[in-house]
C-alpha positions in Angstrom: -20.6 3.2 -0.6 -18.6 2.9 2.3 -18.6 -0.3 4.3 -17.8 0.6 7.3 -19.0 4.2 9.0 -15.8 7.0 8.6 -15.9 10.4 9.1 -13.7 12.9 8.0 -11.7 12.2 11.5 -11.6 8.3 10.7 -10.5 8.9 7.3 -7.4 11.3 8.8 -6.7 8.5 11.2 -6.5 5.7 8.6 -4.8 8.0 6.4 -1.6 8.5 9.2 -1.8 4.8 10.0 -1.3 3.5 6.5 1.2 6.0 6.2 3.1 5.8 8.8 2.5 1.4 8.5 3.3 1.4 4.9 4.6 4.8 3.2 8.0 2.6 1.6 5.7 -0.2 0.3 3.9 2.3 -1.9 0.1 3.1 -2.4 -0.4 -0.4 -3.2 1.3 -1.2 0.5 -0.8 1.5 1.9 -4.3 0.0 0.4 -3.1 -3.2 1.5 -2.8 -1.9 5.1 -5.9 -0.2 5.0 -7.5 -3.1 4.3 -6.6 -4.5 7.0 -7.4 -2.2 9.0 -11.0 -2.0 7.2 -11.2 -5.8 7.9 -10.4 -5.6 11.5 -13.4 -3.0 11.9 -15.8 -5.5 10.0 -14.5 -9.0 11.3 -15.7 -9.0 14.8 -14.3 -12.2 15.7 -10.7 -13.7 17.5 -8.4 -10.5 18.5 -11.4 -8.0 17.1 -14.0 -8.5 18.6 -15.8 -5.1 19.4 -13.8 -3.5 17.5 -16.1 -1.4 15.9 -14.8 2.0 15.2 -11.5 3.4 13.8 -10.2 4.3 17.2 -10.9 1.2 18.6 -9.1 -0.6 15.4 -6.2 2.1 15.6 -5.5 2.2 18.8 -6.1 -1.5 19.6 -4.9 -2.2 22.8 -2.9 -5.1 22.7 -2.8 -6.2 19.4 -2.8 -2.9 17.5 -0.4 -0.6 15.6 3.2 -0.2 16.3 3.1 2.8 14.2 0.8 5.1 17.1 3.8 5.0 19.4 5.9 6.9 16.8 5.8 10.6 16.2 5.2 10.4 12.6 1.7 8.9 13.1 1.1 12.0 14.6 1.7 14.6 11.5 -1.1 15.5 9.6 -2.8 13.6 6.9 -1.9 14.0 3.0 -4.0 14.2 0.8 -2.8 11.4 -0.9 -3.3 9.0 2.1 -6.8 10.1 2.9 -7.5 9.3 -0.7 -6.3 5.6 0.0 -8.2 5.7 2.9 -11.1 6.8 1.4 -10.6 3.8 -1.3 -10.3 1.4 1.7 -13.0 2.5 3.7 -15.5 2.7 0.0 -14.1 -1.4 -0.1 -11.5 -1.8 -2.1 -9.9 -4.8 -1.4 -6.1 -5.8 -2.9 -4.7 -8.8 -2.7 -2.8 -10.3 -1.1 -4.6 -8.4 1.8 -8.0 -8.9 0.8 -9.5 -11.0 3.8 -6.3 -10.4 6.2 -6.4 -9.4 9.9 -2.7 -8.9 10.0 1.0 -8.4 8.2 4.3 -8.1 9.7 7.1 -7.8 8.6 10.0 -10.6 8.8 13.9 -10.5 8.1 13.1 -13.5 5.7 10.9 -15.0 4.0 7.1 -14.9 4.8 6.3 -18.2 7.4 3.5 -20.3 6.1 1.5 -19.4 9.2 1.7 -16.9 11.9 0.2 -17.2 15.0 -2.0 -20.1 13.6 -3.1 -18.0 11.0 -2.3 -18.5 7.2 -0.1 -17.0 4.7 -2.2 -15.3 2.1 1.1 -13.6 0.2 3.5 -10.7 0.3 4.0 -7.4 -1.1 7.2 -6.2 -0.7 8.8 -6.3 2.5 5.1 -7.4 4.5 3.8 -10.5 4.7 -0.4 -10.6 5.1 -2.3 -13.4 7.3 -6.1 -14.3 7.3 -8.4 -16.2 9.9 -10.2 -19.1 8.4 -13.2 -18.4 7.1 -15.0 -20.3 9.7 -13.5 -18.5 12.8 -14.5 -15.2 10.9 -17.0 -15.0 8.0 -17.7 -11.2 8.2 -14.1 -10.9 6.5 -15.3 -12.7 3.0 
């Protein structure tokens, strides 16, 4: 059962955003950014508040996706991404993304917090961030 709403349109646009976030980390890179993306939708709190659709998570205005101002975001969703999405969306949760709100990815090693917020783990080359869970409970 899904836990957030997703139509067949959300489930494209997740699909090109984990894609086009995380296509060299592999599909567990790409559940891991879906995740997050799943967890922005839900959290409702610090840099997400009313964001309460995939648009408004996608296209996140500032604070959102690097990946949307690059043509390959654009091409059409696989069939193997919308199946991550799907995943994602249905709640599947991987750590070290599990309750994160963000990633990046740094030329070193993953700092212990990033913009006050702490380091839950990395995968790969991206390092994944969660709020406390008193400045956003919907996330746990």
């Amino acid at each position: 059962m899904a836990v957030i709403k997703a139509n067949s349109n959300d489930v494209d646009m997740l699909a090109r955003l984990i894609r086009a976030e995380a296509e060299g980390e592999g599909e567990l890179g790409m559940l891991m950014v879906g995740n997050v993306g799943v967890n922005r939708i839900l959290a409702n709190c610090l840099d997400f508040k009313n964001i309460r659709t995939m648009r408004d998570m996608v296209y996140q205005s500032p604070g959102g996706y690097e990946a949307v101002q690059k043509p390959y975001f654009y091409q059409r969703a696989r069939d193997r991404e919308r199946r991550l999405a799907k995943r994602t969306i249905n709640g599947e949760r991987t750590r070290p993304a599990t309750n994160a709100l963000w990633f990046y990815r740094p030329t070193g090693n993953c700092p212990p917090t990033w913009w006050n917020q702490a380091n839950s783990g990395r995968y790969k080359a991206h390092c994944f961030y969660v709020p406390s869970r008193e400045d956003c409970p919907r996330v746990y």
